[in-house]
N, C-alpha and C positions, 0 to 999 in steps of 0.2 A: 912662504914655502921655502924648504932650503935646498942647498943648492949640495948636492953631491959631488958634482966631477965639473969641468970646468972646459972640459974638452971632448967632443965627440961623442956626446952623452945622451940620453932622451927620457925625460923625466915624464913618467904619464900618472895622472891622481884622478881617483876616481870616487865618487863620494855616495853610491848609492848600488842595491844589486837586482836586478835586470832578469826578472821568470824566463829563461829561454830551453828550452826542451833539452838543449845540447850546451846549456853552461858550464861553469867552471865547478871543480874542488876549491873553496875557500877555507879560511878561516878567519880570526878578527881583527880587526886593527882599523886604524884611520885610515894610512894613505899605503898608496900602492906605486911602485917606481919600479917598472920595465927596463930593464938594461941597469939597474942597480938593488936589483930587490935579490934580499934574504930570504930562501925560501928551505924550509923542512925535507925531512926526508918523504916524510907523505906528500909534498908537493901542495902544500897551502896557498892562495892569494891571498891577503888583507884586504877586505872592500870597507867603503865607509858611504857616502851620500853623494850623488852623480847627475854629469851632464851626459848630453848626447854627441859622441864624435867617431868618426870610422877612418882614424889615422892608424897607420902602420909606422913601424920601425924607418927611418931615415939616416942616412949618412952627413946629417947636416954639422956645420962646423962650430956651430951654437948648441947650445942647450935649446928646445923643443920641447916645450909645455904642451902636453892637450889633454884634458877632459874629457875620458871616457864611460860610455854606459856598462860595457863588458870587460872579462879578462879573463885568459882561460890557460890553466894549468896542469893541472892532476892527470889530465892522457898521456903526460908525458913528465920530463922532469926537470925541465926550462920553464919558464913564461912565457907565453903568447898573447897576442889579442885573441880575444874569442872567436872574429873571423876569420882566423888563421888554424883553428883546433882541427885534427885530424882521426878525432875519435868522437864516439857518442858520450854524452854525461846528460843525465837528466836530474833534474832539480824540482825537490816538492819545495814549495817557498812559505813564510810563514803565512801568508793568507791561504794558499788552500788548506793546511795543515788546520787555521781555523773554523776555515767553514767546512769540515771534511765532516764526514758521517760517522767518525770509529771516535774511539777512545784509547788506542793504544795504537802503537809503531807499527807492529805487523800488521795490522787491519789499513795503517797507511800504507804500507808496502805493497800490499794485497793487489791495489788498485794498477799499479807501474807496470806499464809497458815490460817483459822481456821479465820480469818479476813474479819467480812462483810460491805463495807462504802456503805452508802445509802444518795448521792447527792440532795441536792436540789438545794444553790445556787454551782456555777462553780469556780474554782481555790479556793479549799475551804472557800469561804463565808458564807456557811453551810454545812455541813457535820456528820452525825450521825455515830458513830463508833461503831460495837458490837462484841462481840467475841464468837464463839461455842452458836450459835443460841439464845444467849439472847438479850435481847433490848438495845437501846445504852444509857439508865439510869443505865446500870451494869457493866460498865466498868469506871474503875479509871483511871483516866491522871496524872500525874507527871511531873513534872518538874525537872531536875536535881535531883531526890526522892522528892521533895515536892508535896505534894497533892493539885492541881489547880483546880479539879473537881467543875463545878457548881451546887446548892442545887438547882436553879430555874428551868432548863432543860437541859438535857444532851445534845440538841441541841448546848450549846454553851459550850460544853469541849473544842472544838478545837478552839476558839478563843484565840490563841495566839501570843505573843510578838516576837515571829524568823519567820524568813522563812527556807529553806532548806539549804541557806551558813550558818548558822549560827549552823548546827546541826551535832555533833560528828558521833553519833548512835543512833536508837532507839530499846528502847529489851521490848519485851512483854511477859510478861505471860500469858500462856493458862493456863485457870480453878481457879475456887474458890483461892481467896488470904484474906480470912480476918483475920487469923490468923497472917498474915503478915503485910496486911496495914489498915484494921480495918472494919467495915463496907463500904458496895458499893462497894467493890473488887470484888461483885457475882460474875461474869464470866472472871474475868481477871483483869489485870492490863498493862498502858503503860506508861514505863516510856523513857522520852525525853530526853536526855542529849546535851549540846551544848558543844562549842570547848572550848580549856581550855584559863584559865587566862594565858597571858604572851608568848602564842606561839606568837612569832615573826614575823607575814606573815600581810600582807594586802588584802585583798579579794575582787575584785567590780565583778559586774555583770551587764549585760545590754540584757532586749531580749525582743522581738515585735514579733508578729504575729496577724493572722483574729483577724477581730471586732473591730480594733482598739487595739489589747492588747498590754500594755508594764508594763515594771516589769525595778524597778534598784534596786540593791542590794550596801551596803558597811558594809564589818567588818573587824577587828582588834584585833589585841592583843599585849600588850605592859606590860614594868616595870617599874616603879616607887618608885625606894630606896625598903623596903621592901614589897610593895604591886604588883600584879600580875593583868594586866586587860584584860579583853573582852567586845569589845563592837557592836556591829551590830546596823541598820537603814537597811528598805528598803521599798518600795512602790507598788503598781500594781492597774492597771487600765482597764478599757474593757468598750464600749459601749455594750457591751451586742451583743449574739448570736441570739437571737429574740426581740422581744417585751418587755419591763421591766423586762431585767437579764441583766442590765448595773450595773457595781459596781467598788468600791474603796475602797482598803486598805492601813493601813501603821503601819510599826511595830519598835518601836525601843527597845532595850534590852541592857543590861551593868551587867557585872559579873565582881567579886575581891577575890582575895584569899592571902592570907596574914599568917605570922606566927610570933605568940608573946609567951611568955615565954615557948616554947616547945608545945605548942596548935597552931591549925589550925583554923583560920574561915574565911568562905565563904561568903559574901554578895551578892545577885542579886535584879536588879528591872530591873521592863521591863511595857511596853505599848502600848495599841492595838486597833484601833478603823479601823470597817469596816461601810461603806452604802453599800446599796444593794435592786437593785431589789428583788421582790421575787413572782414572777410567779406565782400565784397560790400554795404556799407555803402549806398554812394550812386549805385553802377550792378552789377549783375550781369554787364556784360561785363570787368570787371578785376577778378575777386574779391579778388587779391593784395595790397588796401591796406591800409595803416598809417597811425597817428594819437598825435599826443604833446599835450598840453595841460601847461601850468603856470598853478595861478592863485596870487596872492596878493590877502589882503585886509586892509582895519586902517580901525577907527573909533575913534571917542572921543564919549563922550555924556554930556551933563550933565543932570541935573534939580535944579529948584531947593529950598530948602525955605522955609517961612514960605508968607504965603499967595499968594506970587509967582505961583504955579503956571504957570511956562514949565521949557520943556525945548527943548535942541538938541542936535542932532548932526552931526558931519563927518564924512565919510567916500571913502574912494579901492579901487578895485578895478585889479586886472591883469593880461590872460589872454593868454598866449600857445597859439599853435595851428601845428603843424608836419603837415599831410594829403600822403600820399605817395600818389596813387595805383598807385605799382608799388614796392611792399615791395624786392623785387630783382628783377632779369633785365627792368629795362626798354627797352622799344623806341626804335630812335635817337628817333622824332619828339618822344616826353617830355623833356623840356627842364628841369623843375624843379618840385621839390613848392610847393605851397602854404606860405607863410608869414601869419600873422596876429598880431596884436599891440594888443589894446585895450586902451584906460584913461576909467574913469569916474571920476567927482569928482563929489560932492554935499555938500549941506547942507541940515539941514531946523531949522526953529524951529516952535513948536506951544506955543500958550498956552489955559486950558480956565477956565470960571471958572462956577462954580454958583448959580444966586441965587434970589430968589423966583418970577419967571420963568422959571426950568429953566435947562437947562445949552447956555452960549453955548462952542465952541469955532472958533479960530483958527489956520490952518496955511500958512507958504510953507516953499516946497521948491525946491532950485536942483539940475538934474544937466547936466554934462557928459560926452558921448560923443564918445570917437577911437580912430579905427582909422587906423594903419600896415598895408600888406598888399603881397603881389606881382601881386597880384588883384582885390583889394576896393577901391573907392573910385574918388579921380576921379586921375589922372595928375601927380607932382610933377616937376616942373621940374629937380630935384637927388632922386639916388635918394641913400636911406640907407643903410646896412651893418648889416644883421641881426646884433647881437650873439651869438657864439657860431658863429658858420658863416663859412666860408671863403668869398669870391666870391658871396655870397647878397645881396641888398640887396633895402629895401622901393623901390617904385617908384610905389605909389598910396596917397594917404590920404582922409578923409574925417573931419567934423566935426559934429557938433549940439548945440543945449542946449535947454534947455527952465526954464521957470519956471511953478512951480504956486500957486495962492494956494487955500486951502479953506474954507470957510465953513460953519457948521454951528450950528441951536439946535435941543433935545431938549427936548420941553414933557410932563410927566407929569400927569396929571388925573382922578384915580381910577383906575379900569381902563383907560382910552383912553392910550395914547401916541402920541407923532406926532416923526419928526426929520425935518426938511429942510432940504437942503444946496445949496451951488453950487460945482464948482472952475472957476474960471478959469485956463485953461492957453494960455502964450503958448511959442511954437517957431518955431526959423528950419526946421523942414521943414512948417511949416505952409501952407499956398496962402495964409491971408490973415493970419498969423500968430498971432491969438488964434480960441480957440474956449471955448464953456461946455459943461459938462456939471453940470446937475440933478439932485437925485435926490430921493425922498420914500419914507417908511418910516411905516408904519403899525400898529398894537397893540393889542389887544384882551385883556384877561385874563376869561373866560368864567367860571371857575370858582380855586380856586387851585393845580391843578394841570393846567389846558387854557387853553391860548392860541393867540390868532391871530394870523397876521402878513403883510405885503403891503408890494412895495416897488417900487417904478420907478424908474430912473435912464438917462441919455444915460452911454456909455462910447465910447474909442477906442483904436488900439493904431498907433502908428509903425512901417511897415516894415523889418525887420533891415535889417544892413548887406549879408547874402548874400540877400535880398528883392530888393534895390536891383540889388547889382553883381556876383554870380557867374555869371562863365560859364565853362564847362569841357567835356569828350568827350561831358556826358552832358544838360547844365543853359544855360539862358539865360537872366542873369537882368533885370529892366525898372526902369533908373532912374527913369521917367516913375511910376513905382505911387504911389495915393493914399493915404492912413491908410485905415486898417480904423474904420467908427463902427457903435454900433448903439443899439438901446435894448431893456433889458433888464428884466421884467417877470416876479414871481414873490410864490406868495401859498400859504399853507399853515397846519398845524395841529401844534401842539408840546404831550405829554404826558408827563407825569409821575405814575406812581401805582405806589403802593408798591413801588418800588426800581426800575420797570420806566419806560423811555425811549422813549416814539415818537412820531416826526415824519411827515408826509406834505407832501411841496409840489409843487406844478405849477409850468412857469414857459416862456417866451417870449420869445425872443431875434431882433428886427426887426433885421438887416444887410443893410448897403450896404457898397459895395467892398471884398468879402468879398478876402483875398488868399489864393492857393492854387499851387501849382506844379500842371499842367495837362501832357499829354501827348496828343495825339492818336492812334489807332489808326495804327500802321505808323510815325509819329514816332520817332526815335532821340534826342529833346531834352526834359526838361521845363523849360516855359518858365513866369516867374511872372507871372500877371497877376490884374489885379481883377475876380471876378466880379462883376456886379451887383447882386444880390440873395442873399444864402443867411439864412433863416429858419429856425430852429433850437425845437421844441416840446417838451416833454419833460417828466415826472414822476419826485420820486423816492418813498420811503418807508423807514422801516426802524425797528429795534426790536431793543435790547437787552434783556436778561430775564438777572438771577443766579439762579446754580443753587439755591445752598447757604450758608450763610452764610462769608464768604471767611476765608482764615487768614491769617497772616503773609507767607505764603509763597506758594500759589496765591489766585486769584481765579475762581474758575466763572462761566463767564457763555457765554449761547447770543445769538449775536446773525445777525437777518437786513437785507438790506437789499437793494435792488432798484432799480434805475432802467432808464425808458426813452426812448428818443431818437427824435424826427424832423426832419431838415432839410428837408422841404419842398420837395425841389431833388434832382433826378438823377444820375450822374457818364454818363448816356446819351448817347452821344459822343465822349468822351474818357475819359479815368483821370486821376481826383482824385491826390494825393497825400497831401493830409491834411485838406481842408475841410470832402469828404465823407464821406470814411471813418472817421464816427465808429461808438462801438459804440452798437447801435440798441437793446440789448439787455445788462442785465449784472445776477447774481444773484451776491451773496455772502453767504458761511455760514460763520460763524465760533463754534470750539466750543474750551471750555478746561474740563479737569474733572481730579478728583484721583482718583488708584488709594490713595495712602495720603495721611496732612498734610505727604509731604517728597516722595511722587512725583508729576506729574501730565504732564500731554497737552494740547497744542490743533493743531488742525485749522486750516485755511481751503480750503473749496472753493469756487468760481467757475467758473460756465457764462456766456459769452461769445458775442454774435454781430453782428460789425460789418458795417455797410451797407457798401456801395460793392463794388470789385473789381479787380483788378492785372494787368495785365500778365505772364504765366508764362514766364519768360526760361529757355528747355531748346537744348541742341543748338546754342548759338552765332544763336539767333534769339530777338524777344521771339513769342508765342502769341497767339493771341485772349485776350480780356478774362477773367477767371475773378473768378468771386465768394469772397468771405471766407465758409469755415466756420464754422458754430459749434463750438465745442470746450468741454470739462469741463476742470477744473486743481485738482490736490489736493496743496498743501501739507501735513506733519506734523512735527509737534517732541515729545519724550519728551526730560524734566529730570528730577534728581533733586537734592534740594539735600540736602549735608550738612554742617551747620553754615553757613558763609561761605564756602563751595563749592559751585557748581549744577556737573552733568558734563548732557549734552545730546547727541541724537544726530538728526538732522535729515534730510528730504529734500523739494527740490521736483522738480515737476512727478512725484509718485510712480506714477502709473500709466503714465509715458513716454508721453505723449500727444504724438502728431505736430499740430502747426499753425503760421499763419501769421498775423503779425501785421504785418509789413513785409514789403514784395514783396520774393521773393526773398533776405530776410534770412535763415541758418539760425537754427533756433532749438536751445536744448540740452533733450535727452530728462530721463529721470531724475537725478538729481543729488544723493549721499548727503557726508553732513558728518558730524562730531562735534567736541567739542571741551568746554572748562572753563571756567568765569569765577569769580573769586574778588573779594570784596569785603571791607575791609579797615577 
């Protein structure tokens, strides 16, 4: 092991990563060093393979080795030990990911505490993610810490380059993050990490079910002289459940990691293109539409070594969007599909440094947003030619940047911990161009395995680009719309006691210029505007418990969780489309247990019941208002591993439970699968 500093220094390595309900943000690497570690603007750890120790920080006059199970970062923008963390983060880890009952990301999201996915198309072809009652334009996506988030609609955050082999863990943060990862963190942050460069395994996958579905998977990871690789491809297909929800995907992704003169840098790029039905998507009088997406993406990140401890990263995104709404047989007046065309560009540097006063960390962040469209934006002078189509040209574009700067000290003091932060963020769609957001994080260690925690912060979110400027047969949208701000306020209790996990928090979310798409009774339009006020109250809780002691191969474990929601605010009037209609209500139950040490079972069942009410579009008219059901939803998955072959045979929604999550959207009934995964 080497030795960094030589004086006053505390070297922690940790070699393995630890399921804890309230883990950390990672990302990859071998070893991890506390008080000399290079950490991202996203706020990454490096874990590698691990003992068990519950040391803290010391003023000792040596160097202080110790071995730990935990590390926890991303609630803030220092390092901590995990028993020190002052926010929630919850971690799916790679074994439940595999014995989990979905086949795509959002159906794993589905299941998460505080986690609400709102489907439209199936095996995530679309999928809107939100977190603690806000809309799914307020949650940030990540990629291995890189910010992938689309500025066009949060619709396509999950249009991603993996599928589910190809992914480590994913860890989320509940509540306000923009002190951390800059604007559009409003209600959260997910960050995705995949498997690392150079693990040595082979991966394929092969699995069919109803409607024609089939899905193949292959990834890898290999060495190369001093280069480290990961690489994934995979496919999936379905005629569709009903009437035009037929769709096709394919994803491929490549990761490198590399080390040159005592510095680290990571490379990735990846590529994604789905078609897809889309049922009645975004009005119920044309059900007939279709939807094409391509994205691509590619970063390069450096971290330093010695006691430099900065790290940067560049980064560039590219999504295209082809929305038809008449599939075939349209009418003379439709004139041409939607085209869209965005590109981001960022950069971020983040320097962290540890000393006798706690841990000072430093962050600026540069992103660029453009959108080319037929649609979207403001009107160009000279249209362009949509590559790839005949006679199509863009006609409207638009532009923004933003610059973040973050600020942060983490002071430790016995059992009391304290971080507080400031981002100052400057934007040309800003009214006065800079604005601050605060934030403060509070910690209590009660005992040493019960803690407390309390945090406040100022957050804000910039309106998409289809907030700003779509209008269409069914939608109106308001260039004049202001950011979304609020201040976000949450305080709770974290436990640990003999193997068993449980957290409880309350928390508070004070919005102004709440933005929402709005429809009035007998309206044929929804149009986007800023509500004034939407206050957002809510508790969650939850608690994992292992069965048995776990094998190789299965893990037992009975986990509950629970959260409830109030916004404080009516949709009395009108029909919300997503500001009010969160779930007011959601129970999840999740069960994983063994018939022998190579066969076993896990469940997920979830009762559901969201506020607000829609619109019931029958008969070529919209209906009076109707309220959201509550409904039951029971996922099951049966594995059997034998040797470096699991065979699996699967089904959601198993009791064919009819409901509604999207007005008007269909939803699919029972849905059976099988299929193999081999590891290599």
């Amino acid at each position: 092991m080497e030795n960094y500093s030589q004086t006053q220094k505390m070297v922690v390595n940790f070699r393995h990563w630890s399921r804890k309900s309230y883990a950390v943000y990672n990302s990859l690497g071998k070893v991890i060093r506390i008080g000399v570690l290079s950490v991202a603007c996203s706020i990454l750890v490096l874990p590698g393979h691990t003992q068990e120790s519950r040391e803290v920080f010391s003023n000792q006059d040596t160097i202080k080795e110790q071995e730990l199970d935990e590390v926890v970062v991303s609630a803030q923008l220092g390092p901590a030990l995990q028993s020190q963390l002052m926010r929630v983060v919850q971690v799916i880890t790679r074994t439940e990911i595999e014995q989990s009952p979905v086949q795509d990301i959002a159906g794993l999201l589905e299941s998460t505490r505080g986690i609400d996915i709102r489907k439209r198309g199936t095996f995530g072809m679309q999928a809107d993610v939100s977190i603690r009652g806000g809309t799914f334009d307020q949650t940030l996506i990540l990629l291995n810490g890189i910010n992938i988030t689309d500025p066009q609609t949060g619709h396509h955050n999950l249009n991603l380059p993996i599928d589910l082999q190809s992914i480590e863990r994913i860890e989320i943060l509940q509540g306000a993050g923009a002190r951390i990862f800059g604007p559009n963190a409003f209600n959260g942050a997910i960050n995705i990490i995949t498997r690392a460069p150079g693990d040595k395994t082979f991966r394929a996958s092969l699995s069919a079910g109803q409607y024609s579905l089939g899905h193949a998977g292959l990834a890898t990871g290999f060495e190369t002289g001093a280069f480290k690789h990961f690489v994934s491809a995979s496919g999936l297909t379905s005629d569709g459940f009903t009437e035009n929800t037929d769709f096709k995907s394919g994803n491929i992704f490549y990761h490198a990691r590399t080390t040159f003169a005592h510095s680290e840098w990571h490379t990735q790029i990846g590529f994604n293109q789905k078609g897809f039905g889309a049922n009645s998507f975004y009005t119920p009088r044309f059900p007939n539409q279709y939807e094409e997406t391509r994205t691509g993406f590619g970063s390069l990140k450096w971290v330093s070594g010695g006691n430099l401890n900065l790290s940067s990263s560049v980064y560039w995104r590219r999504h295209h969007d082809r929305f038809e709404l008449f599939r075939n047989n349209a009418p003379d007046w439709y004139t041409s599909h939607n085209y869209h065309q965005t590109n981001v560009a960022g950069a971020t540097v983040n320097w962290t440094n540890a000393g006798q006063l706690g841990v000072t960390s430093l962050g600026l962040d540069y992103r660029l947003e453009h959108i080319f469209s037929n649609v979207l934006g403001n009107e160009m002078s000279e249209a362009i030619p949509v590559r790839g189509y005949n006679d199509v040209f863009f006609t409207h574009s638009y532009q923004r940047s933003g610059l973040s700067f973050m600020a942060e000290h983490t002071v430790y003091v016995g059992k009391f911990s304290t971080s507080a932060g400031l981002l100052t963020y400057l934007s040309t769609d800003l009214e006065n161009g800079v604005s601050f957001f605060p934030g403060l994080d509070l910690g209590w260690q009660f005992t040493e395995n019960l803690r407390w925690f309390s945090s406040i912060s100022r957050t804000l979110r910039l309106p998409t680009f289809t907030d700003l400027f779509y209008s269409g047969p069914g939608n109106i949208g308001n260039p004049l719309l202001k950011p979304e701000e609020a201040v976000s306020f949450e305080t709770g209790l974290k436990n640990q006691w003999k193997g068993i996990d449980m957290d409880f928090a309350i928390f508070r979310r004070w919005g102004t210029n709440m933005i929402d798409w709005i429809k009035e009774p007998g309206d044929e339009h929804w149009q986007s505007l800023n509500l004034t006020r939407v206050n957002i109250s809510g508790l969650e809780t939850g608690v994992v418990v292992p069965l048995v002691k776990p094998t190789a191969i299965i893990k037992p474990a009975l986990s509950l969780h629970y959260s409830y929601i109030d916004s404080g605010k009516s949709s009395s009037g009108f029909v919300s489309n997503y500001a009010l209609d969160h779930l007011r209500h959601k129970l999840d139950i999740g069960l994983t247990h063994s018939f022998t040490s190579a066969i076993g079972a896990s469940y997920r069942v979830s009762w559901q019941e969201r506020a607000g009410g829609y619109m019931l579009y029958k008969d070529g008219i919209f209906q009076d208002i109707q309220s959201f059901q509550p409904f039951w939803m029971v996922d099951a998955r049966l594995f059997w591993q034998i040797g470096k072959v699991q065979l699996f045979a699967e089904a959601s929604n198993l009791f064919n439970t009819q409901y509604v999550s999207i007005a008007n959207v269909p939803q699919p009934g029972r849905w059976l699968r099988f299929g193999v995964i081999g590891e290599f």
